[in-house]
C-alpha positions as CSV (number, residue, x, y, z in Angstrom):
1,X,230.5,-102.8,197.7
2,X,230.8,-99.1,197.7
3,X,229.9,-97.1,194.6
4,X,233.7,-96.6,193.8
5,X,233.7,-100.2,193.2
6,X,231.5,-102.5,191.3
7,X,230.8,-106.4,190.6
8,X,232.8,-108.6,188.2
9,X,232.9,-112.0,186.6
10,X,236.8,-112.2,186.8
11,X,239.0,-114.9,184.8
12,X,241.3,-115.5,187.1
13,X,243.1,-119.1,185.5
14,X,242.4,-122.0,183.0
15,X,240.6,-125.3,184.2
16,X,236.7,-125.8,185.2
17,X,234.9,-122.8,185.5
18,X,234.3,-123.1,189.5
19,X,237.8,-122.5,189.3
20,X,238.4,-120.0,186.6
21,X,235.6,-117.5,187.4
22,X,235.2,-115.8,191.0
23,X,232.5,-112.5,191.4
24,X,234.7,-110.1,192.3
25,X,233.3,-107.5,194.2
26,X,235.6,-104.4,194.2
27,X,236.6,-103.8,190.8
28,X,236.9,-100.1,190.4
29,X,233.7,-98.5,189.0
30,X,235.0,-96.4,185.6
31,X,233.8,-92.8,185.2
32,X,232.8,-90.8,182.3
33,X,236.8,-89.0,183.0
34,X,238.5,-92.3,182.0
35,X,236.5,-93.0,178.9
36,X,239.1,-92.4,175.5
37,X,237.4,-90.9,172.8
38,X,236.0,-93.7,171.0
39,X,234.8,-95.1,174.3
40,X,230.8,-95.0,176.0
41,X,230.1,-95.8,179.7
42,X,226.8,-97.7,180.5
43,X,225.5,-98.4,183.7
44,X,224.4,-101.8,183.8
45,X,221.3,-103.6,185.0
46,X,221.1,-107.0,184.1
47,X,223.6,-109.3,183.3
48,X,223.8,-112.7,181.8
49,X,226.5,-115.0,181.0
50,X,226.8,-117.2,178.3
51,X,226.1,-121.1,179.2
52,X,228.8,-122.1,175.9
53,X,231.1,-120.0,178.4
54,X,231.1,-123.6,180.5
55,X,232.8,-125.5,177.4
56,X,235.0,-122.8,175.9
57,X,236.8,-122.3,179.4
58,X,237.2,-126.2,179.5
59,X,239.1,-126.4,176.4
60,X,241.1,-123.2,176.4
61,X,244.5,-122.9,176.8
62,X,246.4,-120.2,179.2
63,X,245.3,-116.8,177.8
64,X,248.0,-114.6,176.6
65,X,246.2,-111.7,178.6
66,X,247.3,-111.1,182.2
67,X,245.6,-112.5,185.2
68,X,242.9,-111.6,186.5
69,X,240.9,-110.8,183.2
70,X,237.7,-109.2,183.8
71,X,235.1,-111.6,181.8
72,X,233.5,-109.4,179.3
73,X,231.4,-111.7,177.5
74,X,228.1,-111.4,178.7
75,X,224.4,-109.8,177.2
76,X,223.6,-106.8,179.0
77,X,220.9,-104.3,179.8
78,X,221.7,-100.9,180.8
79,X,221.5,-97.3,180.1
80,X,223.9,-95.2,178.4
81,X,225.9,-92.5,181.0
82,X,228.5,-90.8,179.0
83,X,229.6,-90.5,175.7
């Protein structure tokens, strides 16, 4: 992992979540130049993800978004880079 790229939970299909999740580890890192104006850009510490996540991925049906999906879901802790 370089620091043009950067860790992901990524959605990548329905079913049980060891086969709708993978860690993706070169997902492009975004920079304060491809923020839009109602957009912030934190650098993150800490992430969690949601245990309901297990259920919910269980019962949903294919997502209307394209695959992969970065999962976006989860509490963070970070610090705020860019307005």
């Amino acid at each position: 992992m370089s620091s043009a790229t950067m860790r992901a939970w990524t959605y990548i299909q329905s079913g049980l979540p060891s086969q709708t999740i993978v860690l993706d580890d070169e997902v492009p890192t975004p920079s304060a130049a491809d923020l839009g104006p109602d957009e912030l850009l934190i650098a993150v510490n800490y992430v969690t993800m949601n245990s309901g996540f297990t259920t919910m991925v269980r019962s949903l049906p294919p997502q209307p978004y394209s695959l992969p999906h970065i999962y976006n879901r989860q509490k963070r802790l970070g610090v705020l880079e860019s307005l």
